[in-house]
C-alpha positions as a Markdown table, in Angstrom:
| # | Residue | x | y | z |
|---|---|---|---|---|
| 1 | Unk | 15.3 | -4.3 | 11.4 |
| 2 | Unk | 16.3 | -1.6 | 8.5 |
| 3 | Unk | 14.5 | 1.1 | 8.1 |
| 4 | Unk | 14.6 | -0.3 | 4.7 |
| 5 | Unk | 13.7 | -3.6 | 4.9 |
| 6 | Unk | 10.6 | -2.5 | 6.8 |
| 7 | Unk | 9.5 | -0.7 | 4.2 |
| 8 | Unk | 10.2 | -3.3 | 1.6 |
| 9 | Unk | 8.2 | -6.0 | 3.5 |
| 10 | Unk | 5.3 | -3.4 | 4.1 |
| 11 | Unk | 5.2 | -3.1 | -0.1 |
| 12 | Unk | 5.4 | -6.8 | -0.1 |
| 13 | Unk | 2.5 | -7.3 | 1.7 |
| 14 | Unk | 0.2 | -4.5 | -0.2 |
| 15 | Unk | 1.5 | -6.5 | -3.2 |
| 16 | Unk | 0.2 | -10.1 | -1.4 |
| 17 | Unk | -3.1 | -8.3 | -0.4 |
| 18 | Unk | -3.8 | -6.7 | -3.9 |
| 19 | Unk | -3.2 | -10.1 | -5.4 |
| 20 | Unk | -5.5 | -12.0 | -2.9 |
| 21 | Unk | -8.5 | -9.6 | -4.1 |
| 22 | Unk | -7.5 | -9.2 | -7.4 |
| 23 | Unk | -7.8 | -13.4 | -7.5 |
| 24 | Unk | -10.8 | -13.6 | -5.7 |
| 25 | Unk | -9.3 | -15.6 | -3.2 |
| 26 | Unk | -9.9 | -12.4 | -0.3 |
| 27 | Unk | -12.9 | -9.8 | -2.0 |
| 28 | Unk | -13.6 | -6.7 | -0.4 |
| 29 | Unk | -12.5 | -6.2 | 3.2 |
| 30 | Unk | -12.1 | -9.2 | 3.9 |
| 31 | Unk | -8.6 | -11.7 | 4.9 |
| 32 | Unk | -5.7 | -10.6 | 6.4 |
| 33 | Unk | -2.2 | -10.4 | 5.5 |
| 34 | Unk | 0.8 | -10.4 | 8.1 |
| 35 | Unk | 4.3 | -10.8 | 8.4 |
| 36 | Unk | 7.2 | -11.1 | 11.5 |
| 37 | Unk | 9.2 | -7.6 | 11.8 |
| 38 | Unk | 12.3 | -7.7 | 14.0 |
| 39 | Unk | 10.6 | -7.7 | 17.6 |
| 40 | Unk | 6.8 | -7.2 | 16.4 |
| 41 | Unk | 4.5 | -8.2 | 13.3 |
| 42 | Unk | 3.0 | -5.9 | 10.7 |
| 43 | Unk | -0.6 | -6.6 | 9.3 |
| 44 | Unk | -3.0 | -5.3 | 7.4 |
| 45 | Unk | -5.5 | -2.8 | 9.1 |
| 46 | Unk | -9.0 | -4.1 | 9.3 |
| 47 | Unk | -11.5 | -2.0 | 7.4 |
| 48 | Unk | -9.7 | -1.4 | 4.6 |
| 49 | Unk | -9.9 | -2.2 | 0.7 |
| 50 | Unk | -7.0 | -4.0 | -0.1 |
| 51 | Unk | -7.7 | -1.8 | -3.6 |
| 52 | Unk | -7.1 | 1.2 | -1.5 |
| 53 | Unk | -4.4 | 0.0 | 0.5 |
| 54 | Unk | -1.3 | 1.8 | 0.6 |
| 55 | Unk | 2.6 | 0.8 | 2.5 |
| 56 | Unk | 1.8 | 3.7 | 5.2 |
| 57 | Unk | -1.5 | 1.9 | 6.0 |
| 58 | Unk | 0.0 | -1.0 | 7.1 |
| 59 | Unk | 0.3 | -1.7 | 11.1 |
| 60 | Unk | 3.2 | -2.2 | 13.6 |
| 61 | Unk | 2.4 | -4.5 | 16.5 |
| 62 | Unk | 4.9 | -4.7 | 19.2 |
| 63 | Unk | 5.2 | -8.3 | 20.8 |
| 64 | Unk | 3.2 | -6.9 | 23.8 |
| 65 | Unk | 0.4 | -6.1 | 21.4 |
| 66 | Unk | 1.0 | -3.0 | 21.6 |
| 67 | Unk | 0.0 | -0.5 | 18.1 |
| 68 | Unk | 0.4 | 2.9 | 18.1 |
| 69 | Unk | -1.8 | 5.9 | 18.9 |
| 70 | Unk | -2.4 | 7.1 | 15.2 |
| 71 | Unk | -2.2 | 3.8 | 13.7 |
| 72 | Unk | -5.1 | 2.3 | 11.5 |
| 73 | Unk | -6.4 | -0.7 | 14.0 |
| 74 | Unk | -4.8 | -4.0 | 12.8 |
| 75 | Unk | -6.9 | -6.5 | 11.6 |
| 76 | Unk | -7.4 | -9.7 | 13.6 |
């Protein structure tokens, strides 16, 4: 996957998680939003405000489950 298109899809899904709180339908910390990245899945950390949520916060997992060392701990 781009570079780009990463990016983009990690903006999408601050966007998805902002509007889940911001309608009530996920308050606080809690939900989770994911999508499929070329060989792995990016999700929202756990822990997090989605108010306070920014693109870099957002979490690579490998298909091995794999995430790495300095990464925010994806939620589950």
């Amino acid at each position: 996957m781009d570079r780009r298109d990463e990016q983009s899809l990690r903006t999408a899904l601050v966007d998805t998680a902002c509007a889940m709180a911001d309608s009530g339908l996920s308050p606080g910390k809690s939900g989770n939003v994911s999508a499929r990245c070329g060989d792995g899945m990016l999700i929202t950390p756990t822990g997090v405000p989605y108010a306070d949520l920014c693109p870099a916060d957002i979490v690579f997992v490998d298909a091995a489950g794999r995430v790495a060392e300095d990464a925010l701990r994806p939620s589950s």
